[in-house]
C-alpha positions in Angstrom: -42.2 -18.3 6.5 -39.3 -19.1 4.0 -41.4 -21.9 2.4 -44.2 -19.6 2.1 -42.8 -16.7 0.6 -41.3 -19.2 -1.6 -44.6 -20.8 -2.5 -45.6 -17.5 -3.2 -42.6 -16.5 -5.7 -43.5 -19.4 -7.7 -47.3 -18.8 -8.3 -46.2 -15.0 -9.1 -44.3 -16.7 -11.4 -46.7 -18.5 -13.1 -49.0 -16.1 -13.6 -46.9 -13.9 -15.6 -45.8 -16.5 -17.7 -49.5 -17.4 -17.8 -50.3 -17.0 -22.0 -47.1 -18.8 -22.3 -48.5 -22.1 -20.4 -51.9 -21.6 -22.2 -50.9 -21.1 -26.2 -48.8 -23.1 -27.7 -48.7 -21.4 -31.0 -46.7 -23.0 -34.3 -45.8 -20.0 -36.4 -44.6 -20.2 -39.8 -43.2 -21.3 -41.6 -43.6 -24.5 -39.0 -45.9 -27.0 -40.2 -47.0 -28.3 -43.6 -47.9 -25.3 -46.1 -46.6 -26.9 -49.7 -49.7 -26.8 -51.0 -48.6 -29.1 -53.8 -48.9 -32.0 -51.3 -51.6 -31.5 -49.0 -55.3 -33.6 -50.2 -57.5 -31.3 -50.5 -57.8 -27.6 -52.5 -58.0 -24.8 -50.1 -58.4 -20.9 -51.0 -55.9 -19.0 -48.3 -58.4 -16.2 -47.1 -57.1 -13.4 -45.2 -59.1 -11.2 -42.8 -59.0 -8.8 -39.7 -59.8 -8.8 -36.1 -61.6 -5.8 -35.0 -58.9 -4.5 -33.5 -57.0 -4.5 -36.8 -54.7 -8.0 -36.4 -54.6 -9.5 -39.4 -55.5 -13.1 -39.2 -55.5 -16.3 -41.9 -57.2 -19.7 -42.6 -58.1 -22.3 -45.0 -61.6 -22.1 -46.6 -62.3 -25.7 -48.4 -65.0 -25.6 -50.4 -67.1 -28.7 -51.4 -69.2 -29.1 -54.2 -72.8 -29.1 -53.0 -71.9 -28.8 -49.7 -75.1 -29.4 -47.3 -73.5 -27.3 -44.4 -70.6 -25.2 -43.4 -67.7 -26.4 -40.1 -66.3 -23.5 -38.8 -63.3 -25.3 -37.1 -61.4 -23.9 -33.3 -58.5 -25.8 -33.1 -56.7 -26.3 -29.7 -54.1 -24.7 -28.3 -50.9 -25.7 -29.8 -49.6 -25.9 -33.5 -51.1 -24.0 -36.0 -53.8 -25.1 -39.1 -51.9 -27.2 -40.5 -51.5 -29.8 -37.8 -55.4 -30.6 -38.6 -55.3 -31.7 -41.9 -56.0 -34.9 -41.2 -59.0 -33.7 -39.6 -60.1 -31.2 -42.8 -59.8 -34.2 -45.0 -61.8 -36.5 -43.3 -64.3 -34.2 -42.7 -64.7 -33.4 -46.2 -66.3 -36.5 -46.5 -69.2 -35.3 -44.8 -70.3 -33.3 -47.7 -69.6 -30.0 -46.0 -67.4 -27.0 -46.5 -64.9 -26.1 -44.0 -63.1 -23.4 -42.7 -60.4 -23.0 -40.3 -58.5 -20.1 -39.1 -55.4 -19.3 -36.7 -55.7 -17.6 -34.1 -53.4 -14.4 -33.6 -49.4 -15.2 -32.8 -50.4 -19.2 -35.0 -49.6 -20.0 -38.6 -49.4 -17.3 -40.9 -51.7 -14.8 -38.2 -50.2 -11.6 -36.8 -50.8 -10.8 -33.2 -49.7 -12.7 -29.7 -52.4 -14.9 -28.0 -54.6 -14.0 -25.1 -58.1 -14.9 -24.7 -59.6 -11.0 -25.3 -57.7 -11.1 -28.8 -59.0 -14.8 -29.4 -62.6 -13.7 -28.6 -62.2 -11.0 -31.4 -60.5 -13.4 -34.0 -63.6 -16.0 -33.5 -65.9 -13.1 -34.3 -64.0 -12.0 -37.0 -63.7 -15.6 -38.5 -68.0 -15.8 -38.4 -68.8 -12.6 -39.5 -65.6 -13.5 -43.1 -68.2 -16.7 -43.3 -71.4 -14.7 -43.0 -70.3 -11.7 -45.6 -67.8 -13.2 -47.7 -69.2 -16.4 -48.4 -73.0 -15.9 -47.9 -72.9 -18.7 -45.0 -76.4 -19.3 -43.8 -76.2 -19.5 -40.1 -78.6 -22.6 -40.0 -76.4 -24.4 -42.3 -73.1 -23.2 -40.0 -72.2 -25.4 -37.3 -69.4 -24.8 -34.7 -66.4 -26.7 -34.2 -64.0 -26.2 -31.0 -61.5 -28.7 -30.3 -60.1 -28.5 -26.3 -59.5 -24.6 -25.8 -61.1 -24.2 -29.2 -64.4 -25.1 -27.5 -64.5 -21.9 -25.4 -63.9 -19.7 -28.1 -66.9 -21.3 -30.3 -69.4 -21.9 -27.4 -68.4 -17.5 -26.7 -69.6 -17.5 -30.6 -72.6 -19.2 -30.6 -74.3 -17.2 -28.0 -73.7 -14.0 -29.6 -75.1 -15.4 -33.1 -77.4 -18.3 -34.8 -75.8 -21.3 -35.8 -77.3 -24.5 -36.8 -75.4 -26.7 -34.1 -72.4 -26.6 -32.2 -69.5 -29.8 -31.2 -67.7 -29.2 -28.5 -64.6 -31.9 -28.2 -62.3 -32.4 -25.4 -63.3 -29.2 -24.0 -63.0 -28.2 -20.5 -65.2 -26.1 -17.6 -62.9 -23.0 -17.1 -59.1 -21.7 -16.8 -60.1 -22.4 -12.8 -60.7 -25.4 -13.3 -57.8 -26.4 -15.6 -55.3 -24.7 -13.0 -56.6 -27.0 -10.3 -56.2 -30.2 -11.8 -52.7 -29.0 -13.5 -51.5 -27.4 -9.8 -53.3 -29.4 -7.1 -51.6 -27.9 -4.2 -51.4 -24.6 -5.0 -54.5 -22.5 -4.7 -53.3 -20.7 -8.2 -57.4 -20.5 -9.7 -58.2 -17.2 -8.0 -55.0 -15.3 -9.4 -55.0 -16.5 -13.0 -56.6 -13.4 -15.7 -58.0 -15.7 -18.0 -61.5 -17.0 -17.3 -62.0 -19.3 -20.3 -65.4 -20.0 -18.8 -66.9 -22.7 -21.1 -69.5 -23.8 -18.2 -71.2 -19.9 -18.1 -71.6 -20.3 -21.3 -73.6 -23.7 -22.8 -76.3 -23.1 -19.9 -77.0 -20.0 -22.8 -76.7 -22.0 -26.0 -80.2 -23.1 -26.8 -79.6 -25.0 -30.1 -78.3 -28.8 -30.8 -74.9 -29.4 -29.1 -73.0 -32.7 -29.2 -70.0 -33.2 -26.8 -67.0 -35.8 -27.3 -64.8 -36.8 -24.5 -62.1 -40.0 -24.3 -62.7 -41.5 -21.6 -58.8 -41.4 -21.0 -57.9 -38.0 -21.9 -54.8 -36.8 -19.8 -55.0 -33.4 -20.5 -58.7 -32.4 -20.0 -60.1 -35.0 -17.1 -63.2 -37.1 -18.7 -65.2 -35.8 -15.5 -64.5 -32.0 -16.8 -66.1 -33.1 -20.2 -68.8 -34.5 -18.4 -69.4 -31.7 -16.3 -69.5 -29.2 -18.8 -72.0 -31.2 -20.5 -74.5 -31.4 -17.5 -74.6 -27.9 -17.2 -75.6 -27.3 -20.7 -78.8 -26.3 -22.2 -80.9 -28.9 -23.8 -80.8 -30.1 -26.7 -77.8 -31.8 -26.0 -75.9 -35.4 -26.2 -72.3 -36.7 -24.9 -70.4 -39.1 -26.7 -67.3 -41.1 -25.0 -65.2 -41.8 -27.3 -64.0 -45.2 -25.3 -60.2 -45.5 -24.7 -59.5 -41.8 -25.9 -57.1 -39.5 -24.9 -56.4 -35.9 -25.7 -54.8 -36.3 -29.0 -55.6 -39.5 -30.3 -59.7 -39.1 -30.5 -59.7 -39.3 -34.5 -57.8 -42.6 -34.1 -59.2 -44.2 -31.4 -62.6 -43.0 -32.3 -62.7 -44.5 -35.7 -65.8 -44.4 -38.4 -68.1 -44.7 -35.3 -66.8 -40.9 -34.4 -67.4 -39.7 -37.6 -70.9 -41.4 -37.7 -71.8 -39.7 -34.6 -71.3 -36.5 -36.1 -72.7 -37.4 -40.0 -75.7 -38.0 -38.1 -75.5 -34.8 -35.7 -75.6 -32.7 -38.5 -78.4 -34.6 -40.6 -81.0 -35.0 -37.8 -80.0 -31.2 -36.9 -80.8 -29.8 -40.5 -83.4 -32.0 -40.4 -85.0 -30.8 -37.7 -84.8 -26.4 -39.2 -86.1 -27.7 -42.1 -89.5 -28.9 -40.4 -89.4 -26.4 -38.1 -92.6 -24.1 -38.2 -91.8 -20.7 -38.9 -92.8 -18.1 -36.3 
């Protein structure tokens, strides 16, 4: 009885320290923000959640750009720990724009996954009206819990394409493989649930998954990816782990998703028009 009520103490416990176990948020001024020494000109663009949080990102522009990234990050840090990312994505030819979720960087707020649903729809709709962003010349970016919040996205508005990286099934899911032994799933709020929503997503989605990835388990990648929607492809990214998949991944990643985006606008362009 003792080791029970015990048992139970702790997964009361960690489900009201649940946000805290999910976001990892970086507020500033942690990271890099001297904008004297970061590679790339950005405009700082300031916008609000429907709820009134007021929320910030980086919108790169690129001259002639053939397409516009909207870019989820993950769950930890803050904008400024993709960088490395932006830049090398710039080379694509494509405008980017990434954003902070409430309680990261220089956004107001505290994370939890209704108020990240509202800053997602707040950072299309800034790309839609602000910049005149075509949506099929928009594709989706989410990076681990990133890819939750743009898959959500993308089946409540037209997009080109979306990427879905190192993203996992559900908050379920996750909770199993973190706490094996402990039935925790069925208490936990958040949902997070990735796999109701690609079965939705109708247009081109490309996945990426290291094969070692120690956070979210390869077979959760692949999983998610089999109950998607066609069109759809998965890449393994061979060797891969949860944090390393730019490095590991190499020119071959970033020629998987050149061609991703040319063969998708590719495709709208000779599409007949209903």
């Amino acid at each position: 009885m003792l080791v029970f009520l015990a048992l139970l103490a702790y997964v009361v416990l960690l489900v009201s320290c649940e946000n805290r176990l999910i976001y990892h948020p970086y507020k500033y001024p942690d990271g890099l923000w001297d904008a004297s020494i970061i590679p790339f000109k950005f405009e700082d663009v300031w916008f609000q959640a429907a709820d009134g949080v007021k929320l910030h990102g980086w919108y790169v522009a690129t001259e002639n750009a053939r397409a516009t990234w909207l870019f989820f990050h993950g769950n930890a840090g803050n904008l400024t720990h993709r960088i490395e990312n932006v830049m090398l994505l710039q080379n694509l030819n494509l405008n980017i724009f990434i954003f902070d979720y409430r309680g990261y960087g220089r956004s107001a707020g505290t994370p939890g996954e209704k108020g990240l649903l509202l800053d997602s729809e707040a950072a299309y709709q800034t790309l839609i009206d602000r910049y005149h962003t075509h949506p099929e010349k928009l594709f989706l970016f989410g990076r681990s819990l990133g890819g939750f919040f743009a898959a959500d996205t993308a089946t409540r508005h037209p997009v080109a394409g979306v990427i879905l990286e190192s993203t996992f099934t559900s908050a379920q899911d996750m909770a199993k493989k973190m706490m094996p032994l402990l039935p925790i799933g069925f208490a936990i709020r958040s949902k997070l649930d990735a796999i109701n929503k690609v079965p939705i997503l109708k247009m081109p989605k490309l996945f990426f998954h290291g094969t070692q990835d120690e956070v979210v388990p390869f077979k959760l990648g692949q999983k998610l990816y089999d109950a998607s929607a066609e069109p759809k492809e998965f890449y393994a990214i061979e060797g891969a782990g949860h944090n390393d998949t730019l490095d590991v991944g190499g020119a071959p990643y970033f020629a998987k998703i050149d061609d991703f985006i040319t063969r998708t606008l590719q495709a709208t362009k000779t599409a007949p028009s209903s």
